[in-house]
C-alpha positions in Angstrom: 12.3 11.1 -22.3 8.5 9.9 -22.5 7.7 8.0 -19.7 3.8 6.1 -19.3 3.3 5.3 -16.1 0.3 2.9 -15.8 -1.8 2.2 -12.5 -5.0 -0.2 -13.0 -6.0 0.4 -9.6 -8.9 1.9 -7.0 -9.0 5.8 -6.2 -6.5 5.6 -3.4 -3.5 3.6 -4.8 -3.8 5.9 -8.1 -3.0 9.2 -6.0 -0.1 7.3 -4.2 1.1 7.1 -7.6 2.3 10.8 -6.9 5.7 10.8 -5.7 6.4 8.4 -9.0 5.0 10.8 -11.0 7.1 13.8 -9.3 10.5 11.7 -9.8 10.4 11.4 -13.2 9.2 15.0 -14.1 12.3 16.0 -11.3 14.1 14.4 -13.8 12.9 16.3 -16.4 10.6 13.3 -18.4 7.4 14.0 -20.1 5.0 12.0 -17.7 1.8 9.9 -19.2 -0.4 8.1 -17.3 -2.7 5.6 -18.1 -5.7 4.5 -15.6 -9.0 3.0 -15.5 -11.8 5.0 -16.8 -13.4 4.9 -14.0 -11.2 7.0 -12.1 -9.8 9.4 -14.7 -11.4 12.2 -12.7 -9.5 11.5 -10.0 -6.2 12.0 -12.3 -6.7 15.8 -12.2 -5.5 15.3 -8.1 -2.6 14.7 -9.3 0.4 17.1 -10.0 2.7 16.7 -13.1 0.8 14.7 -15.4 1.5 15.8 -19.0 -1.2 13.6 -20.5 -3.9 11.2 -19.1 -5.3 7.7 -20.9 -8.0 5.8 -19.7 -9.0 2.3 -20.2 -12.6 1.8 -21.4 -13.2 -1.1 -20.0 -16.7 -0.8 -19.3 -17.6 -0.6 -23.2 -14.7 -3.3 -24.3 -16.8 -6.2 -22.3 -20.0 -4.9 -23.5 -18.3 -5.0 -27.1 -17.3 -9.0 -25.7 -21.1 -9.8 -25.3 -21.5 -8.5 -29.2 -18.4 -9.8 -31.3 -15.6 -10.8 -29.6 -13.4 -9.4 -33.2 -15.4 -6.2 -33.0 -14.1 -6.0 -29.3 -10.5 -7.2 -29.8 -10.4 -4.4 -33.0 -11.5 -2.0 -30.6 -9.2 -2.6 -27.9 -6.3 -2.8 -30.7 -7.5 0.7 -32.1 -7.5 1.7 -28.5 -3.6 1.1 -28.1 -2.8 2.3 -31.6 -4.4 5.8 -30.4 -1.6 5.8 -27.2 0.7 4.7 -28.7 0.6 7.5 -31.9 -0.5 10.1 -29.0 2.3 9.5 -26.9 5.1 7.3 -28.5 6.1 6.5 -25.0 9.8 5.6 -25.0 9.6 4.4 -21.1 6.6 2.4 -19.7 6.7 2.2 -15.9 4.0 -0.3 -15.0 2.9 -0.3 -11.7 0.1 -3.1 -11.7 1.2 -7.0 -11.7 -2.3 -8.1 -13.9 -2.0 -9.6 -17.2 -4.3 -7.0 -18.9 -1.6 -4.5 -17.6 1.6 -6.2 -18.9 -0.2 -7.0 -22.1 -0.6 -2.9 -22.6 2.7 -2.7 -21.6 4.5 -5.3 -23.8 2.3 -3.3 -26.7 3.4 -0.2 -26.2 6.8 -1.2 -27.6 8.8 0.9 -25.6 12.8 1.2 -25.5 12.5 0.2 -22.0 9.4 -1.6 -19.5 10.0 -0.6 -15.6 8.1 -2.9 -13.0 5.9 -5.8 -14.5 6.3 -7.1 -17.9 6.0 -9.9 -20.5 8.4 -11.4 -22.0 7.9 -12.8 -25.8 6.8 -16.5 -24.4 3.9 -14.6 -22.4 5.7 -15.0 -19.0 5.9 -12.3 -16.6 9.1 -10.3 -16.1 10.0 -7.9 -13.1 12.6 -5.1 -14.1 14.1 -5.4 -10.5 12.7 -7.6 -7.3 11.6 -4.2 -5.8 8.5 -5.0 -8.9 8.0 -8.9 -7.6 8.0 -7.8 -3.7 5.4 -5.4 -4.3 3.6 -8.2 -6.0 4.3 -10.5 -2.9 2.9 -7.6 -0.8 -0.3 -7.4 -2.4 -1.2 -11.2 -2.6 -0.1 -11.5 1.1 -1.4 -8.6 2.9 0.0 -7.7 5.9 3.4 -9.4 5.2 5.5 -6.4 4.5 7.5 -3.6 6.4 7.2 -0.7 3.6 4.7 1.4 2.6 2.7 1.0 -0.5 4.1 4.8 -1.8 8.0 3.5 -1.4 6.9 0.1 -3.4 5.5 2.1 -5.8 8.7 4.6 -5.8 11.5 0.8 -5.6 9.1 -0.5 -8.6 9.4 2.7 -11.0 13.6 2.3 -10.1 13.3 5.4 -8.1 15.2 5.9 -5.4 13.7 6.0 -1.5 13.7 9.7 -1.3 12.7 12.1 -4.0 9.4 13.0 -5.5 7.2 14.5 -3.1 3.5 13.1 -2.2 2.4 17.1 -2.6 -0.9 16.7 -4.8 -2.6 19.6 -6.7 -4.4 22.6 -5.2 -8.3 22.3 -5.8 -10.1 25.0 -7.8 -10.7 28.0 -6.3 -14.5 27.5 -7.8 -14.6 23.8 -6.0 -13.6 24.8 -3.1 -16.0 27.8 -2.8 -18.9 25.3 -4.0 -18.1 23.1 -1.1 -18.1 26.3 1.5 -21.9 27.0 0.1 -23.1 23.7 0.7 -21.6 23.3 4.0 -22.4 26.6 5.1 -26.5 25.9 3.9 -26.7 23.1 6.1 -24.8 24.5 9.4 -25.9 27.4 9.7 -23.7 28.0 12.8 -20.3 29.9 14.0 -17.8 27.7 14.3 -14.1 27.3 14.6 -13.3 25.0 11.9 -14.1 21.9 10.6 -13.3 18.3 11.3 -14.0 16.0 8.6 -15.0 12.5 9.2 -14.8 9.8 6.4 -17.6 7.3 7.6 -17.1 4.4 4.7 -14.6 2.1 4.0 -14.0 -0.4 1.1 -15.7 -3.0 3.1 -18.1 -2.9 6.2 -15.6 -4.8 8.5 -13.2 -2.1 8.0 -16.0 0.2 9.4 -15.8 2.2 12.3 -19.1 2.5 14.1 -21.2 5.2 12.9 -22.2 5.9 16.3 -18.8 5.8 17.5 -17.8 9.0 15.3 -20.9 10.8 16.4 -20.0 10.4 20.0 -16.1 11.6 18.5 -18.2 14.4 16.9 -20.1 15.4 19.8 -17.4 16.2 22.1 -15.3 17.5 19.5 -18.0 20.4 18.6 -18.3 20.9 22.3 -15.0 21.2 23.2 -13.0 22.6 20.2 -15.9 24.1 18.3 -15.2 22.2 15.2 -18.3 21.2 12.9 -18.5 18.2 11.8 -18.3 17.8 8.3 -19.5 13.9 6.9 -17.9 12.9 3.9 -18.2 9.8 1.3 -19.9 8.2 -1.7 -23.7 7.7 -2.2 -22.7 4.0 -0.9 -22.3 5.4 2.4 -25.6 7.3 2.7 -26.7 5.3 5.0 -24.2 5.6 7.7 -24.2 9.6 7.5 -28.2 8.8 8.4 -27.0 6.4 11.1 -24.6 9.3 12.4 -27.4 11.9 12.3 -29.5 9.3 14.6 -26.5 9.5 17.0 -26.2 13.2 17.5 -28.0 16.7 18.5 -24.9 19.1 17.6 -24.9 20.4 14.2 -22.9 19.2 11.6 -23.0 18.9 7.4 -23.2 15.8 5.2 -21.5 15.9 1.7 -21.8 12.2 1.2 -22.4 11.6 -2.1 -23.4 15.0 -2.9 -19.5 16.0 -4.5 -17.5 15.0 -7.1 -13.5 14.1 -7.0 -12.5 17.5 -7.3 -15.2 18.7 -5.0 -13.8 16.2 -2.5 -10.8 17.4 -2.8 -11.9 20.8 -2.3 -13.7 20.1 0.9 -10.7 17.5 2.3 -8.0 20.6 2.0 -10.5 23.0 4.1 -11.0 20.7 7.0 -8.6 21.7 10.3 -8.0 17.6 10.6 -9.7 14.7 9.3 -11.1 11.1 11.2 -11.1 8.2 8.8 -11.2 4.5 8.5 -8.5 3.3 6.0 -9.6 5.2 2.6 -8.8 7.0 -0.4 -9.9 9.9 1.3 -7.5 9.2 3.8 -4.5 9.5 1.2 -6.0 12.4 -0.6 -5.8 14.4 2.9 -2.2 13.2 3.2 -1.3 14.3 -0.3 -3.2 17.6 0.5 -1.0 18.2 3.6 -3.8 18.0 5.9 -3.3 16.6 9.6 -4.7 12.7 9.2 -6.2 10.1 12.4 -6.6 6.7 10.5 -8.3 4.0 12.1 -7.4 1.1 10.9 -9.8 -2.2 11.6 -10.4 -5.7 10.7 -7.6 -6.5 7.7 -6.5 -3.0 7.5 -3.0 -1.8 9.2 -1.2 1.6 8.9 2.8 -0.5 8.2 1.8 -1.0 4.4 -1.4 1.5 3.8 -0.9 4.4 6.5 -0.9 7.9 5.9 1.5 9.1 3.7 2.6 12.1 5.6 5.2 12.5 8.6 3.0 13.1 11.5 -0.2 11.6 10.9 -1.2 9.1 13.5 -2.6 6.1 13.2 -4.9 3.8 15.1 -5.5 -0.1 15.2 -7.3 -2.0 18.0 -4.6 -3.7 20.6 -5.5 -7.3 20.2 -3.6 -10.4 18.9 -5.9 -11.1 16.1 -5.6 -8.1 14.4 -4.8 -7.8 11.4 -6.9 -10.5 10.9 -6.0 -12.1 7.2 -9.1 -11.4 3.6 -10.5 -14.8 4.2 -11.0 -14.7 8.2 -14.5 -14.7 9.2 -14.7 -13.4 12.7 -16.0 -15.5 14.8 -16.0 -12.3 17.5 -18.2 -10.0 16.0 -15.8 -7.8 14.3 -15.0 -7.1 17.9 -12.2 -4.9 16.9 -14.7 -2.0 15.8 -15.5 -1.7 20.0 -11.9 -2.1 20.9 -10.8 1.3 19.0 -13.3 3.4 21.5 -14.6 6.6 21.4 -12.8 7.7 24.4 -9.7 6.5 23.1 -10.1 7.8 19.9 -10.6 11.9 21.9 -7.6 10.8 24.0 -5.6 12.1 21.0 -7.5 14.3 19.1 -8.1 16.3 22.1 -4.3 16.5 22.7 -3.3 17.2 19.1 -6.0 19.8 18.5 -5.7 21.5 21.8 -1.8 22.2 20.0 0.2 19.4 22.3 0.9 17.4 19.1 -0.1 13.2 19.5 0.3 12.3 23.0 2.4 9.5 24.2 -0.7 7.0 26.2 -0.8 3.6 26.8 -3.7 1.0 28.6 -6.1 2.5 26.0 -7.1 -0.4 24.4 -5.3 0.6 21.0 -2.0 0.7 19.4 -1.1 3.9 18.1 1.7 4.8 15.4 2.6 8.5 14.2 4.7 8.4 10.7 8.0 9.2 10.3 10.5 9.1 7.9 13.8 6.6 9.0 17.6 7.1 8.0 17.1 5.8 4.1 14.5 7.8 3.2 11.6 5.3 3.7 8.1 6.6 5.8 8.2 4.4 9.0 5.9 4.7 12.2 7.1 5.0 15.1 5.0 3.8 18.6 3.6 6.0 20.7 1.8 3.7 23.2 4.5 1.1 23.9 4.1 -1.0 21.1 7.7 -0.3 19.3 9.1 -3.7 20.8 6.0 -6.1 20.0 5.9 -8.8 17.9 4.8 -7.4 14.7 7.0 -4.0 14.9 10.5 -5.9 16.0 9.7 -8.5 13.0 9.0 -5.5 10.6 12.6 -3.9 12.1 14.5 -7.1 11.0 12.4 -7.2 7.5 13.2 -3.3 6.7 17.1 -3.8 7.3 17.5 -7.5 5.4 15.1 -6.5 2.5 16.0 -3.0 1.7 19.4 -4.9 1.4 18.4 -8.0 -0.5 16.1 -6.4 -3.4 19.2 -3.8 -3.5 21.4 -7.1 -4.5 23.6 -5.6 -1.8 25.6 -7.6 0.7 23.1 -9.1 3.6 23.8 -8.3 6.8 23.1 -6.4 10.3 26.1 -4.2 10.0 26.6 -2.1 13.5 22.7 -2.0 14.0 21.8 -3.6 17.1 20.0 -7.0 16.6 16.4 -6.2 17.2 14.9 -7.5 20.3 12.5 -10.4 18.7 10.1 -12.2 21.3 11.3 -16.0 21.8 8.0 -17.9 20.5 8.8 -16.0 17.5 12.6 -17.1 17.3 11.2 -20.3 18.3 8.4 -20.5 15.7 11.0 -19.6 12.6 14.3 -21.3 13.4 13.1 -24.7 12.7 11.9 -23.2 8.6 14.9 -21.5 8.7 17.4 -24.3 9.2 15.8 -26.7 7.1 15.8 -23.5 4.0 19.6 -22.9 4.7 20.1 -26.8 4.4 18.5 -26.8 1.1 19.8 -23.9 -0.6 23.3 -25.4 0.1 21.9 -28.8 -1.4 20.5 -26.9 -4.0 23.7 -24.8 -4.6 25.6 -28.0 -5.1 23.4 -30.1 -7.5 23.3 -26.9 -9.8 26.9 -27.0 -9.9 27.1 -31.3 -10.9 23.9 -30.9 -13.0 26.2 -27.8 -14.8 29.2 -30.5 -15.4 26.8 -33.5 -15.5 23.3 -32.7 -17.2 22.0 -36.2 -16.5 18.1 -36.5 -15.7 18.6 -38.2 -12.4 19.8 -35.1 -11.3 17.7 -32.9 -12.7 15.1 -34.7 -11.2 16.8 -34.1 -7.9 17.6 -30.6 -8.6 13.7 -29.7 -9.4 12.7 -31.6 -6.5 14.9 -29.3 -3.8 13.7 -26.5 -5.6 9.7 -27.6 -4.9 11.0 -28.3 -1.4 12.4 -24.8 -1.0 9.2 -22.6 -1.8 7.1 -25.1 0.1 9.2 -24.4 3.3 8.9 -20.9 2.4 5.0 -20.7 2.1 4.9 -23.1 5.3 5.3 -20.2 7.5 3.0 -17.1 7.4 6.1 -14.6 8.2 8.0 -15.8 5.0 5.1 -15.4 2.3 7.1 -12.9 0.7 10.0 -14.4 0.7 8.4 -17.7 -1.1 6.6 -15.3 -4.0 9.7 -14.2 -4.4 11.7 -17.5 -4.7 8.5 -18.3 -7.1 9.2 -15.9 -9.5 12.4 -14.4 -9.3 14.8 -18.0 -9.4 12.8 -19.0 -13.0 13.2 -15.5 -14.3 15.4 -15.4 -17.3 17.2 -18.9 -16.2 18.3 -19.8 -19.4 21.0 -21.8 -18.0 21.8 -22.6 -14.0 24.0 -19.9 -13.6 20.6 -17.0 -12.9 19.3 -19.8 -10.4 22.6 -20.7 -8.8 23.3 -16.6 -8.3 19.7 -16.4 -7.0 19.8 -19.4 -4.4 23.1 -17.9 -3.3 21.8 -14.6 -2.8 18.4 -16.1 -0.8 21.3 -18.2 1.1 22.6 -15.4 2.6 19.4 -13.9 3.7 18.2 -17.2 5.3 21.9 -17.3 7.6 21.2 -13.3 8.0 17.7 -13.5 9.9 18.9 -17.2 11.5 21.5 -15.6 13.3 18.8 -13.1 14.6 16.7 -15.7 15.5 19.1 -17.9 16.8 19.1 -19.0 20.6 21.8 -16.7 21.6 20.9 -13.1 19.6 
């Protein structure tokens, strides 16, 4: 079996592309994958890859600004040339744009995994694993699973299998990268801690200041050199850093390529980073990982993809704070994570005591771990493991695992998670009115099946509208409204798709009300 996998995303969701990848060649496929150009250097991190394709995007719109036939005949050619290279017989597409369901649809495959088009120019989901990862991505913050067991759900893969184990750098990388750091320390040392100053956006930023002070007493204490690490974007906080300091340390921001990166990630004894690519490529290199996680970032959806990283976020109710908030506090969260709190556990794990259990430290602290289905989960280790946000992603992890497995909906012998009352409070009243209208709902699709009169119709459409606004009215159900969005419509032909569907959403709405309910 030929099997295109295609990923139009940034550096760091391409390499938590990996375990995808590893399933399908486990089950002994050919493996294509098709990125942006951009980032096709970054496809030679990646381990069992048969045969990469890039998009050229950058030369397709400058084609646009020419002739927009010359660019269309190019970007036809373009998919001629995969598909004669390839002849994919599977394409598993991972990325919910139009451009990427167009490529897929055009591939003309036996079979299209994750997002598709159907021949009216609608957008199909092969399973509502595909459609939640959608819902995940528009509403940030909104669901219990990582990004890597999305990914794994979306590509019909099951939750374990298909390791996260990226490929070895070059021996001739790797010794570049020891020349370099070794011309600018010019010092003994015991290792090397690397520190990943940039993020995707300056709010996500931890203080450049604030990892020299990190730095500092690291060098001092454990005799790790500091090793500074980024893109040429990010210049300016390695300068920032070097303003901060006296103890030695070496800068390869913007001075490496992917590979080189690579190179220099899988030398370091442990790495310090905001919420990165580099920060997956240590994962997928098997090297020891302290995120720090600020502003919108949070380690339940983006964190480490390795059992026993840790994680950091600050310990305040705003965070995470949502991609429109402007923060009328000064990104205060980049002083709540502090310096002292961030040695509190480095200094345990490196002194060999592993991530200490601490609490009144100002920050919320997760280590990964894998749970009973095979999914990466974190686990508190400052007394956070019964707050708000963790006991609401408990309830979310049992009912959707079960719900976008079409399995039966229910708590089983699991104890009902302990869910703080204002939140009970807060989602009762959208829950009742939901379970009202599904069984509304439920009942006009069965008279408008015997009767088809417009009156009812009429009716029928306007419970539906009701139904995903009461959905979207509450921030906790997002996903739960994309998905009522998209998946009811899909392939309804007939009532009988939306009449199984609004059953199905029925029983999930009476599953987390009786959790929510006064007396759980």
């Amino acid at each position: 079996m030929r099997t295109l996998v295609i990923n139009l995303t940034r550096f760091g969701d391409l390499l938590q592309t990996q375990p995808v990848l590893a399933g399908f060649k486990e089950a002994g496929h050919t493996t294509g994958l098709l990125c942006l150009q951009n980032f096709r250097q970054a496809t030679g991190l990646l381990r069992h890859v048969d045969a990469v394709y890039d998009i050229p995007g950058a030369s397709l719109l400058a084609a646009l600004d020419q002739s927009w036939p010359r660019a269309l005949g190019g970007c036809l050619a373009w998919m001629d040339a995969v598909r004669r290279d390839f002849a994919p017989q599977r394409v598993v597409n991972l990325t919910p744009s139009l451009p990427s369901r167009l490529i897929a649809r055009s591939m003309n495959a036996e079979a299209i995994m994750g997002f598709g088009l159907d021949e009216l120019g609608f957008g199909t989901y092969s399973t509502p694993w595909a459609a939640f990862l959608e819902g995940s991505a528009l509403h940030r913050g909104s669901s219990p699973f990582n990004v890597v067991d999305l990914f794994r759900r979306a590509a019909h893969l099951g939750s374990a299998g298909g390791s996260f184990e990226l490929a070895s750098p070059a021996d001739a990388d790797a010794a570049h990268v020891a020349g370099m750091i070794a011309a600018q320390a010019g010092v003994e040392h015991a290792g090397l801690l690397g520190l990943q100053l940039g993020a995707s956006a300056p709010k996500r930023q931890w203080p450049s200041a604030s990892f020299a002070e990190v730095a500092s007493a690291v060098w001092r204490e454990h005799r790790l050199l500091p090793v500074l690490l980024g893109s040429k974007d990010d210049r300016h906080l390695a300068e920032a850093f070097a303003a901060a300091t006296d103890v030695p340390h070496a800068s390869l921001v913007g001075e490496t390529s992917l590979p080189q990166l690579a190179a220099a990630v899988s030398g370091l004894r442990l790495l310090l980073s905001n919420d990165t690519g580099t920060l997956h490529l240590a994962a997928g290199l098997g090297v020891p990982v302290l995120g720090l996680f600020l502003s919108t970032a949070q380690p339940f959806d983006t964190g480490p993809y390795r059992p026993g990283s840790c994680s950091l976020e600050p310990d305040m109710a705003c965070h995470p704070c949502s991609f429109s908030h402007e923060c009328a506090e000064s990104w205060a969260c980049h002083g709540s994570v502090t310096p002292g709190a961030v040695l509190h556990f480095l200094g345990r794990y490196l002194g060999g005591g592993g991530w200490p259990e601490a609490r009144g430290l100002g920050v919320r602290a997760w280590e990964t771990v894998v749970d009973e289905h095979g999914y990466l989960d974190l686990r508190s280790l400052t007394g956070h493991g019964d707050g708000e946000r963790a006991a609401w992603n408990r309830v979310q992890r049992t009912f959707w695992r079960q719900f976008l497995d079409a399995a039966p909906v229910e708590l089983g012998s699991e104890e009902a998670p302990h869910l703080p009352e204002s939140l009970k409070a807060s989602l009762r009243p959208a829950l009742d009115q939901a379970g009202g209208l599904l069984a509304v709902l439920i009942q006009q699709a069965r008279v408008l099946g015997a009767v088809p009169r417009p009156a009812m119709r009429t009716k029928f459409m306007a419970t539906w509208q009701r139904l995903e606004t009461v959905f979207s009215s509450h921030p906790l159900l997002l996903p739960l409204s994309h998905l009522w969005l998209r998946l009811s419509q899909e392939g309804a032909t007939g009532l009988d798709h939306i009449q199984d569907f609004a059953a199905r959403t029925a029983s999930l709405v009476a599953a987390l009300s009786a959790v929510v309910s006064p007396r759980s």
